[in-house]
C-alpha positions in Angstrom: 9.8 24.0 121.8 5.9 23.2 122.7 5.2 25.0 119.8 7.1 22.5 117.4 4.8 18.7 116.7 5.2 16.8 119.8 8.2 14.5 117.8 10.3 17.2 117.1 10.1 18.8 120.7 13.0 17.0 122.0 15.3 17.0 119.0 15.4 21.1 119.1 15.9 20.8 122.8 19.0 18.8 122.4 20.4 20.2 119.5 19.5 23.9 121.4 21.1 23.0 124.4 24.1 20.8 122.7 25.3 24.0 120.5 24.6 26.1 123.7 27.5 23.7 125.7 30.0 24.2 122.6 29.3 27.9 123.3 29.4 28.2 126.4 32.8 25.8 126.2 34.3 28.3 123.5 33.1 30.9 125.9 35.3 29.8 128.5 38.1 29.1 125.9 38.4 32.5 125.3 38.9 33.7 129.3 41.2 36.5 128.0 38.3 38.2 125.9 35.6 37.4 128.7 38.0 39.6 131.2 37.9 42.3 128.7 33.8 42.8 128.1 33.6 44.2 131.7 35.8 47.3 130.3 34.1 50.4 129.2 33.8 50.7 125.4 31.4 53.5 125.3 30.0 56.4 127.1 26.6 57.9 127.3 25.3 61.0 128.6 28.6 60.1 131.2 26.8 56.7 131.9 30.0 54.1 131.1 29.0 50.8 129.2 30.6 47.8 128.9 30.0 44.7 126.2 28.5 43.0 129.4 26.5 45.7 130.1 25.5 46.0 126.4 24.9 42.2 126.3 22.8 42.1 129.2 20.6 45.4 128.0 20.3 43.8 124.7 19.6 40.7 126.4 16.6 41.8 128.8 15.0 44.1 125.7 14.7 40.1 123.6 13.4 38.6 127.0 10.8 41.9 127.6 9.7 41.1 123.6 10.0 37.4 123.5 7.5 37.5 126.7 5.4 40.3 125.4 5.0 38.1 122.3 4.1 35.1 123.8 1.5 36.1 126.1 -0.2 38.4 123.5 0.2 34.6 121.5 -1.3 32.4 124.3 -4.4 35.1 124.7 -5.2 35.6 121.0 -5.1 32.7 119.2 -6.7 33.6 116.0 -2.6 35.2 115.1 -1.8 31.9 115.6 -4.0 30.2 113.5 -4.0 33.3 110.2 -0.3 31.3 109.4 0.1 28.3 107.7 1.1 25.1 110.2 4.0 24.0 107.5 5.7 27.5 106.9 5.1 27.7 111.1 7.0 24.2 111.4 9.6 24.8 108.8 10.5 28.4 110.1 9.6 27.4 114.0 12.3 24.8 114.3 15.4 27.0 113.2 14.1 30.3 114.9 13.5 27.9 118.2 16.9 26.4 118.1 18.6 30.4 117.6 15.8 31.4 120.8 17.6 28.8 122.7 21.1 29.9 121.9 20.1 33.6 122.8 18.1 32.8 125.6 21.6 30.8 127.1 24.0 33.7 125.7 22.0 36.1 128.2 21.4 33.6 131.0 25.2 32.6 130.9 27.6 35.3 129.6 27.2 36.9 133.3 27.6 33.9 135.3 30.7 32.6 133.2 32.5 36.2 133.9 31.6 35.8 137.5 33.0 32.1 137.6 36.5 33.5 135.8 36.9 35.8 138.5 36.4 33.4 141.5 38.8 30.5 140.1 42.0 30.0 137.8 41.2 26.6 137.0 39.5 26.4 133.3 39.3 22.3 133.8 36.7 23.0 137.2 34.3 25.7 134.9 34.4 23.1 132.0 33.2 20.5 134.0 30.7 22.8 135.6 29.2 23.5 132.5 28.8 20.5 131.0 27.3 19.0 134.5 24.2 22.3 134.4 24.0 21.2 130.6 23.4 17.6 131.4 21.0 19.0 134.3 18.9 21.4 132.0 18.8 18.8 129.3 17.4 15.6 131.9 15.1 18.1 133.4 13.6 20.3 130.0 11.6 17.3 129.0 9.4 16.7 132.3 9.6 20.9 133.1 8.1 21.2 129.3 5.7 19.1 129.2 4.2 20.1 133.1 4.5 23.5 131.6 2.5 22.5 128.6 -0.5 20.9 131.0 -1.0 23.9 133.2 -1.5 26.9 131.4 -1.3 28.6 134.7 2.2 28.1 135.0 3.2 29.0 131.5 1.5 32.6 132.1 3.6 33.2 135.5 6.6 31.8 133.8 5.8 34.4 131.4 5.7 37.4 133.8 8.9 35.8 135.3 10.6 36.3 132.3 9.4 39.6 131.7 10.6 40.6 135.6 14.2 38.8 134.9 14.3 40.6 131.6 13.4 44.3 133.2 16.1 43.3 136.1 18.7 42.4 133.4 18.0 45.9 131.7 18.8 47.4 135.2 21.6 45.9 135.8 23.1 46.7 132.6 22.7 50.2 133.5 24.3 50.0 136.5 21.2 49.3 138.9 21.8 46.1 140.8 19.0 44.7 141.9 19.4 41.5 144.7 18.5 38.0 143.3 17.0 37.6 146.3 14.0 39.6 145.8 13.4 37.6 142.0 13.2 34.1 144.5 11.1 35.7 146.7 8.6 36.8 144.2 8.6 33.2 142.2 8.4 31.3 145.8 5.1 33.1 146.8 3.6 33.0 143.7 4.4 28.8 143.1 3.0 28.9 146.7 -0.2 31.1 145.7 -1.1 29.0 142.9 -0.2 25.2 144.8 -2.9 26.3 146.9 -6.2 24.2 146.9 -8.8 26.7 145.7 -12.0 26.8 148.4 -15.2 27.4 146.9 -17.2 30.0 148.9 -20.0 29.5 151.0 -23.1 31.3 149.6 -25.7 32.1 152.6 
């Protein structure tokens, strides 16, 4: 959304993450399909995939481009500047709002099939999701715009994104790879760049 005018940020944020809740709340509607997308529907060179698996592949090739993109976009700016700023704005909003809505379908569709299998009761996920709605939509505002003043931070958000998207693709194929190691890796490099830089003594 940085990329909209600075008026328009928070309006595709909270129409993004608005229609992501009614999906999400659809999702859970539907707890009789979700079941079903961990079934195999098709079989390659005797490797089973299901529509989760499919969904998360899919899903970790957009986040692999959608990084790719952007960093090639924050390093050379002259792409950014060939296009005209009205078409950008025009076509910007609507593609960022359908970004958001991917970006949630791939984030969420694995965490909402885990949820149906730990608990029966639809009225305890419902309220769960609207509660990490409420969360991400109080929080996107101040995370954006400290985002937006360190450009160090957007770069290793960017490689973040490109690790979660290459560990989505594993695990799509049937390579689970612990969550733990992904914290681990974000921890020490928050830590690594909170650190006061020294300048070196010259003798």
């Amino acid at each position: 959304t940085n990329k909209l005018p600075e008026d328009r940020r928070a309006k595709a944020r909270s129409i993004g993450l608005g229609l992501a809740l009614i999906f999400r709340l659809a999702l859970l509607g539907t707890v009789a399909v979700i079941v079903q997308l961990v079934e195999p529907v098709i079989t390659v060179f005797e490797q089973s995939f299901s529509w989760r698996d499919i969904i998360l592949i899919t899903g970790g090739l957009f986040l692999v481009w959608k990084a790719t993109k952007e960093i090639h976009h924050n390093v050379d700016l002259d792409d950014a500047e060939t296009q005209s700023s009205n078409s950008a704005v025009v076509t910007g909003f609507a593609t960022i709002i359908g970004q958001i809505l991917v970006l949630d379908l791939v984030f969420s569709i694995d965490s909402i099939i885990t949820a149906v299998g730990m608990t029966d009761h639809i009225p305890i996920m419902v309220i769960a999701v609207i509660v990490a709605v409420l969360v991400m939509l109080l929080a996107a505002g101040p995370l954006s715009r400290f985002i937006e003043a360190n450009p160090t931070i957007v770069m290793l958000a960017l490689g973040f994104l490109m690790m979660i998207g290459m560990t989505l693709i594993a695990d799509g194929f049937g390579v689970h790879v612990p969550k733990g190691y992904i914290y681990a890796a974000m921890t020490l490099s928050l830590i690594h760049i909170s650190e006061p830089t020294r300048p070196e003594r010259i003798s």
